[in-house]
C-alpha positions as MATLAB code, in Angstrom:
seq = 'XXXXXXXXXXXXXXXXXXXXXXXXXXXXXXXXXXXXXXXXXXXXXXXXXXXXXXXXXXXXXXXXXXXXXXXXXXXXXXXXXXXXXXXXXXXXXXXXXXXXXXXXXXXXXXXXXXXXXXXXXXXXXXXXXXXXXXXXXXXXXXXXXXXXXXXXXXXXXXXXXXXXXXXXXXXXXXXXXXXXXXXXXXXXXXXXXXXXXXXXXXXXXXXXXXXXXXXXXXXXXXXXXXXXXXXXXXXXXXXXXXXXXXXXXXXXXXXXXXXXXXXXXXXXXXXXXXXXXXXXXXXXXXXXXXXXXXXXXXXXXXXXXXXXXXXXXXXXXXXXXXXXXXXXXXXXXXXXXXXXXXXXXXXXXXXXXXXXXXXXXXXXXXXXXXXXXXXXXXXXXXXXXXXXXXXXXXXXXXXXXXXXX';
ca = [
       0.000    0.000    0.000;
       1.317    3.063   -0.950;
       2.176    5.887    1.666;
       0.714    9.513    0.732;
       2.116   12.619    2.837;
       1.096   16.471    1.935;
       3.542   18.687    2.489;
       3.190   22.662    3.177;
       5.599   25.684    2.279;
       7.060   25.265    5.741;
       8.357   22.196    4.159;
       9.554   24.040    1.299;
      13.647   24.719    1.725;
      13.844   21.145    2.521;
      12.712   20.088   -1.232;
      15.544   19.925   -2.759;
      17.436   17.650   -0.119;
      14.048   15.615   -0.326;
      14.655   15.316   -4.496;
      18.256   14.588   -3.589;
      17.340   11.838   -1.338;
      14.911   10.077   -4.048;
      17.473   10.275   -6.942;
      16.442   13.035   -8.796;
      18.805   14.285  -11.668;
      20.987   17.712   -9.798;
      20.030   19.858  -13.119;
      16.427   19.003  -12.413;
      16.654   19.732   -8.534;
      17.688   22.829   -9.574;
      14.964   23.778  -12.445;
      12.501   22.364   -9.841;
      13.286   23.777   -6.698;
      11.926   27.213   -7.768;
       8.758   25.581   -8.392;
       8.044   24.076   -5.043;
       6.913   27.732   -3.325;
       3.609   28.561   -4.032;
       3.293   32.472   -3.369;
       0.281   34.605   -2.611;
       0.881   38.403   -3.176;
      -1.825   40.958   -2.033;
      -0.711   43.716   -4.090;
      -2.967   47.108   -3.326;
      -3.422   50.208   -5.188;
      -2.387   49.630   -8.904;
      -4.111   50.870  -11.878;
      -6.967   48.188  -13.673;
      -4.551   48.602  -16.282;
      -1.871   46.974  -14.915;
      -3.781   44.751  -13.121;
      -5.489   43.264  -16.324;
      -2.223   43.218  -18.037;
      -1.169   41.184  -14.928;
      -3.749   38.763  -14.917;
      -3.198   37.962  -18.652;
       0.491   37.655  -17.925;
       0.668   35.562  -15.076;
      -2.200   32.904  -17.241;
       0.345   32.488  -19.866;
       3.064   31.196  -17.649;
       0.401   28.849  -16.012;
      -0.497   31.404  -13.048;
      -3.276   33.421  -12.116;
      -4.343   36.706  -10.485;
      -7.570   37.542   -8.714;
      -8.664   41.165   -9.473;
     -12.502   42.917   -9.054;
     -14.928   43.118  -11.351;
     -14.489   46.927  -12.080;
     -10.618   46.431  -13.166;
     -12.422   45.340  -16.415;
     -14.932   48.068  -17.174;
     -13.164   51.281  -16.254;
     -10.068   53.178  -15.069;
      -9.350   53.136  -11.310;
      -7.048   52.003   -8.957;
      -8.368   48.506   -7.339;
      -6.594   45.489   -5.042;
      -5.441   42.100   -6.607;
      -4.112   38.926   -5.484;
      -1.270   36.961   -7.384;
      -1.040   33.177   -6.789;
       2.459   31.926   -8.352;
       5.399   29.583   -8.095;
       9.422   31.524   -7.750;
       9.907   30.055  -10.669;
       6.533   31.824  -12.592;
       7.392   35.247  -10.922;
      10.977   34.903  -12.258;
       9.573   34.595  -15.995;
       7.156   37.343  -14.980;
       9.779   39.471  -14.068;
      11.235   39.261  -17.196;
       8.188   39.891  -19.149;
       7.204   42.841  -17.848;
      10.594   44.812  -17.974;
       9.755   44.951  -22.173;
       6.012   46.433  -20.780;
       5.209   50.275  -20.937;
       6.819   52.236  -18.068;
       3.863   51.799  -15.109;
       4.601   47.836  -15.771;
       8.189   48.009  -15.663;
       8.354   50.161  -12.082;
       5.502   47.382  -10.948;
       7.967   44.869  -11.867;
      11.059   46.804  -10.021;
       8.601   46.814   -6.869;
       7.737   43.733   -6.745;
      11.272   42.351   -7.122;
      12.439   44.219   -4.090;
       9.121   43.156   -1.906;
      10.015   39.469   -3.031;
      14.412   40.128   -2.486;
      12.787   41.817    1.211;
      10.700   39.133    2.623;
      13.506   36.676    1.796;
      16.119   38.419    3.820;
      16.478   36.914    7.202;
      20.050   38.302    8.551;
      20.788   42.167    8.642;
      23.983   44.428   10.064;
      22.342   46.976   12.235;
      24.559   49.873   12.582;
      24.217   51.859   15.355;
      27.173   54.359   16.442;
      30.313   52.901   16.362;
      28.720   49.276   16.984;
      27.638   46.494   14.299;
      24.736   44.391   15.468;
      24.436   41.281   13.688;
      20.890   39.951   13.269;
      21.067   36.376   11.622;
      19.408   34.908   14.634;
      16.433   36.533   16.714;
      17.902   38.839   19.624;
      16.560   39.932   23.150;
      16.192   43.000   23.845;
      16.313   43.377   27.731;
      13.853   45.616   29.571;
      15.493   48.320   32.456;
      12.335   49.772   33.680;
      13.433   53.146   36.166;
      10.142   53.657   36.916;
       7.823   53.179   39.844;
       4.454   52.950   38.146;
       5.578   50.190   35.276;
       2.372   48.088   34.033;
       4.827   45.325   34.647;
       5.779   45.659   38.264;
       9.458   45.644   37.210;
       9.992   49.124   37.901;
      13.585   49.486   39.951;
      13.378   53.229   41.472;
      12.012   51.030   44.711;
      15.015   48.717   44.275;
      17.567   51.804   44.855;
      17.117   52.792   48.426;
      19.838   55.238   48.204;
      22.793   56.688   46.515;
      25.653   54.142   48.014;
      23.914   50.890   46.799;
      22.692   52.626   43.315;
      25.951   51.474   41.093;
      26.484   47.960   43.132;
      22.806   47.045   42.544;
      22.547   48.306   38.716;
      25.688   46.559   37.834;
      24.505   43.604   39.014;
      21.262   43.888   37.494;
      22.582   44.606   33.874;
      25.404   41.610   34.367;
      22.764   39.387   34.846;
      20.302   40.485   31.791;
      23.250   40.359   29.932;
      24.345   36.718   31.516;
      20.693   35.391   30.591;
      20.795   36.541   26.938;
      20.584   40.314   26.633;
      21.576   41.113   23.458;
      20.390   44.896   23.653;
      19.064   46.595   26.970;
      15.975   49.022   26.763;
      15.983   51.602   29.318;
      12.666   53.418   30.074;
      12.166   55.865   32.630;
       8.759   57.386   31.978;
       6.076   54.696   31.734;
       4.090   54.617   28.903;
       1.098   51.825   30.134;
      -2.539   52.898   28.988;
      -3.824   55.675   30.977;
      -0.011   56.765   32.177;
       0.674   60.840   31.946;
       3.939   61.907   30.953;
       6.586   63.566   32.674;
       8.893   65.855   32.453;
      11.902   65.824   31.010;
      14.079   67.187   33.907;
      12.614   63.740   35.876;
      13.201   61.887   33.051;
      16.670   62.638   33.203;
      17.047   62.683   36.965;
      15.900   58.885   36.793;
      18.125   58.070   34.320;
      21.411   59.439   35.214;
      22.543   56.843   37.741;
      21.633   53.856   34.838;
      23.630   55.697   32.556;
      26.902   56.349   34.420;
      27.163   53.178   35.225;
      26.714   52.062   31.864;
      29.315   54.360   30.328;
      31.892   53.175   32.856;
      30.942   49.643   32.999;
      29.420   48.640   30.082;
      30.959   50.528   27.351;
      31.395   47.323   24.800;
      27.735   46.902   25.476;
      24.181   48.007   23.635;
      21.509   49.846   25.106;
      18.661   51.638   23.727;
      16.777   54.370   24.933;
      12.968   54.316   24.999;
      11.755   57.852   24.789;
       9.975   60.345   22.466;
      11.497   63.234   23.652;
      14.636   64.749   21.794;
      16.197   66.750   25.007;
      16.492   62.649   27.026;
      17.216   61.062   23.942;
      20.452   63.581   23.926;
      21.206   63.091   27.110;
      21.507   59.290   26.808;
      23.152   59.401   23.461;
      26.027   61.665   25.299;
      26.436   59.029   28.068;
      26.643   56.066   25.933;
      23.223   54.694   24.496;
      23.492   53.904   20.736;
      19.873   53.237   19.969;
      16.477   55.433   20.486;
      13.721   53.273   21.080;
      10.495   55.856   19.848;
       6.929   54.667   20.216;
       5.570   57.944   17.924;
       7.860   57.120   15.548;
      10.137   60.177   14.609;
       7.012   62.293   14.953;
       9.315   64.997   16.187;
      11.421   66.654   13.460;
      14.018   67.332   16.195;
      14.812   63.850   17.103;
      14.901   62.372   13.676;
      17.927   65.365   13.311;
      19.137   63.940   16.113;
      19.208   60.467   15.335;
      21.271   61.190   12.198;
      23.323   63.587   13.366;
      24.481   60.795   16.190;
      24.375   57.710   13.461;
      22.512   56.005   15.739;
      19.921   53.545   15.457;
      15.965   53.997   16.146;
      13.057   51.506   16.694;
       9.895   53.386   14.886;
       6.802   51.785   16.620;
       3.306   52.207   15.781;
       0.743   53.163   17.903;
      -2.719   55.187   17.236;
      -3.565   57.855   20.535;
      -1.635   59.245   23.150;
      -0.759   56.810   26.198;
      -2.892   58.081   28.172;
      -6.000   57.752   25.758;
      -4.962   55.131   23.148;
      -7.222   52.339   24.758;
     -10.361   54.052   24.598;
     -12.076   52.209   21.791;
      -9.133   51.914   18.995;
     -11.042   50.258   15.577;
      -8.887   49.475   12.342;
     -10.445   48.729    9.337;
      -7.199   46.571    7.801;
      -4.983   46.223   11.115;
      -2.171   45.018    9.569;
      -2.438   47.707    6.320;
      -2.848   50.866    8.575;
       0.037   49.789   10.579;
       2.177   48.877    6.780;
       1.242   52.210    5.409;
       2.019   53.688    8.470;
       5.940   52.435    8.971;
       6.643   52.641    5.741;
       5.358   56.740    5.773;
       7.961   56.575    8.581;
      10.683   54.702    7.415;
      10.747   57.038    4.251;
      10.903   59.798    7.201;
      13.545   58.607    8.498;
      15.799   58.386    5.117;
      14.646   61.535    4.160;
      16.438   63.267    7.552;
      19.695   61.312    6.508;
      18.860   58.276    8.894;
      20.751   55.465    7.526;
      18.375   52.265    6.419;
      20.375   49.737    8.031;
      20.285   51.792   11.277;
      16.586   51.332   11.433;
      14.201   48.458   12.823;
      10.274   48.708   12.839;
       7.956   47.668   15.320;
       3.895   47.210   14.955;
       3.700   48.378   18.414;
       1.530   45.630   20.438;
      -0.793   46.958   22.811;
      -0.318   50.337   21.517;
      -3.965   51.387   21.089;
      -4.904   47.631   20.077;
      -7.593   45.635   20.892;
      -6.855   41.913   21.690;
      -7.522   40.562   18.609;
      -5.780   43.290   16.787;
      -2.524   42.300   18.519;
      -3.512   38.707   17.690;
      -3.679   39.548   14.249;
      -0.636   41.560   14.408;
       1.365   38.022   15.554;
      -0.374   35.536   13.280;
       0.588   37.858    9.804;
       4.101   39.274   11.097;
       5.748   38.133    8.209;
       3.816   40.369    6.375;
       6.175   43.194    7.486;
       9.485   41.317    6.053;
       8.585   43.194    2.428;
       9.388   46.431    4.335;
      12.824   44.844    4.234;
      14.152   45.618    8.069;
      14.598   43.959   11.268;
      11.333   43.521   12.696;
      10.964   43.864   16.590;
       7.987   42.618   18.700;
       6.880   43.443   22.562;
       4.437   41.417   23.775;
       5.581   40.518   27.033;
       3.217   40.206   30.036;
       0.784   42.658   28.246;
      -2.621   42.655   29.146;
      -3.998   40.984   25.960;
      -2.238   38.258   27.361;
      -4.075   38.594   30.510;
      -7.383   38.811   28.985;
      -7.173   35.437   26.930;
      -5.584   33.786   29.850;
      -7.658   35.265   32.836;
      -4.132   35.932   34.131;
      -4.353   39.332   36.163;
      -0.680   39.893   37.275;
       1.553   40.784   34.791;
       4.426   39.116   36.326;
       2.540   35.632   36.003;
       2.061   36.008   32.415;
       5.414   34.671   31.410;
       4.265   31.022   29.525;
       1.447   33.430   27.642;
       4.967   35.898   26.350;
       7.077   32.680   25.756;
       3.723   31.104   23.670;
       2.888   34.619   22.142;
       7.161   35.339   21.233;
       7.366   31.931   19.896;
       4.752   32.826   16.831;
       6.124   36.082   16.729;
       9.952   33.917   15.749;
       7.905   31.695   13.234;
       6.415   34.347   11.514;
       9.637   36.528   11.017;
      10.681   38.507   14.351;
      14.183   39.379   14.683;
      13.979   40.857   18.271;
      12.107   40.160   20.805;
      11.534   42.769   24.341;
      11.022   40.867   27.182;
      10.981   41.004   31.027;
      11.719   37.621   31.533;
      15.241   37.066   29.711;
      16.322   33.673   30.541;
      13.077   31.964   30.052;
      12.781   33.712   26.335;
      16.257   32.776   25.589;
      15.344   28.693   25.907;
      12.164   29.003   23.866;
      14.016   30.759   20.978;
      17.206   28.076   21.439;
      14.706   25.405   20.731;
      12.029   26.758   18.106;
      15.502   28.013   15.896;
      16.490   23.761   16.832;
      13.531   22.768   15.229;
      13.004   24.967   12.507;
      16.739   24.700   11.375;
      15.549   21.460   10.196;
];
């Protein structure tokens, strides 16, 4: 009796060693292999024009597109959806560079969205350190708060000036002991409902964290997480080598700054204010809002002389989100790769979490983060930002074990 297994595109770089192991001829491995991925494109915003020259393209080499009704009947700008093999978008590719001028800068697109989502290790260049990204990273959370949403904050650790730098440098030996490969320092708390504060606290907070770091730590990486140009400055001078901004260069000042320091800078994406941006967020197309929206920045960022490879994007869970938007946001990460940059995700011990789980302390919401992380490596995150370091840095040893496969 014969034996009958289907296998999916996660099975799909394995192929070829699969036709090796059966016999098959190496020329043929090699014709065949680009024919074993089955791709499905959403492709928004192109003229019916292109998109019927498209469709009738992609027939003739045996593939298809799905476009509206009104692409046929008039002039307008609609959605499609392209369902082809590598080895069909190769001889597509090459077809449409002889096309009129709108088909030709489709076809340059395209090739760069499908070159993007691809790439899986990156240099990040931030000051005068190279970060190499061929495996995910943790990103350490330093919370010098007292009002975290986490209950991590450490301003209640410090009792007073003496034990400050013995009980910081132990702290940051250890993150960096249980996998740290970048620490995030935050000393204004950005939890729904928080109010900001100034920036003369903000730096007040931070200055012990960041003398020690510049004496102790200089070989080190540490990131910054603020919005506000006069801190990020401040920790820049003493230091830090990434800013870590949840409005995402909004301020003119800071994206100035950012080049003018060659450092690097997580833009995140959030809709509202802290204080306000749970009150009823809605999305339309989740993950095209937030796409649009880092993109708008990313270009931002070039445009003030930001260098790409300096920059890593972030759909900004829990950032005026419901619970299924950040959900959503996990299950179609890869979606992000076309943007072609290191894509970080912060889920842990957030209260979406908390709300599936019934799990009301954040602290106790670590196996919902390592679950919630663990989808978030599958489906293309480079770094992770967690609380709980040692415990994240298992999960993502064994899920890169068994996907390495």
């Amino acid at each position: 009796m014969s034996q009958i297994r289907l296998l999916n595109n996660n099975f799909s770089k394995n192929i070829p060693e699969l036709m090796k192991s059966i016999g098959v001829d190496p020329y043929g491995i090699k014709i065949m292999s680009s024919k074993s991925l089955h791709r499905v494109i959403y492709v928004q915003e192109v003229s019916s024009f292109v998109a019927n020259i498209l469709k009738q393209e992609l027939l003739s080499l045996g593939a298809d597109a799905a476009i509206p009704k009104q692409a046929l009947f008039k002039k307008t700008l609609v959605n499609l959806i392209i369902f082809a093999t590598d080895s069909q978008l190769i001889r597509l590719l090459q077809k449409l560079q002889k096309q009129p001028t709108s088909l030709k800068k489709f076809s340059q697109e395209l090739k760069l969205a499908l070159k993007n989502f691809s790439q899986s290790n990156f240099k990040l260049r931030v000051k005068d350190k190279i970060i190499s990204v061929n495996k995910p990273l943790i990103m350490g959370i330093l919370n010098v708060t007292k009002d975290s949403f986490s209950g991590d904050g450490i301003l209640d650790e410090i009792k007073d000036k003496f034990s400050s730098e013995k009980y910081l440098i132990t702290k940051i030996r250890l993150m960096l002991k249980d996998g740290a490969s970048i620490i995030d320092i935050g000393a204004e708390s950005t939890r729904p409902g928080s109010k900001s504060i100034s920036c003369k606290e903000e730096i007040n907070r931070l200055s012990p964290v960041l003398k020690v770091i510049k004496k102790e730590f200089p070989k080190n990486t540490f990131s910054i997480d603020t919005y506000k140009p006069e801190v990020a400055k401040f920790a820049l001078d003493r230091g830090v080598a990434i800013v870590n901004d949840i409005t995402a260069l909004e301020s003119d000042s800071m994206a100035k700054l950012i080049s003018k320091y060659k450092a690097g800078v997580i833009l995140m994406h959030k809709k509202g204010t802290p204080f306000n941006m749970q009150k009823n967020p809605k999305y339309d197309d989740v993950i095209g809002e937030i796409y649009n929206f880092l993109k708008e920045r990313v270009n931002k960022a070039l445009d003030f002389g930001v260098k790409k490879d300096s920059i890593i994007i972030d759909p900004g869970i829990g950032f005026g989100k419901r619970t299924e938007d950040n959900l959503e946001i996990i299950k179609y990460l890869y979606q992000f790769k076309t943007i072609g940059l290191p894509i970080l995700l912060g889920v842990s011990r957030k209260t979406f979490i908390g709300k599936i789980t019934g799990i009301d302390l954040p602290k106790d919401r670590i196996n919902g983060t390592l679950i919630a992380n663990m989808f978030g490596v599958l489906n293309g995150a480079n770094i992770i930002r967690v609380h709980d370091l040692d415990q994240n840095l298992m999960a993502i040893k064994l899920t890169q074990r068994i996907i390495s496969l």
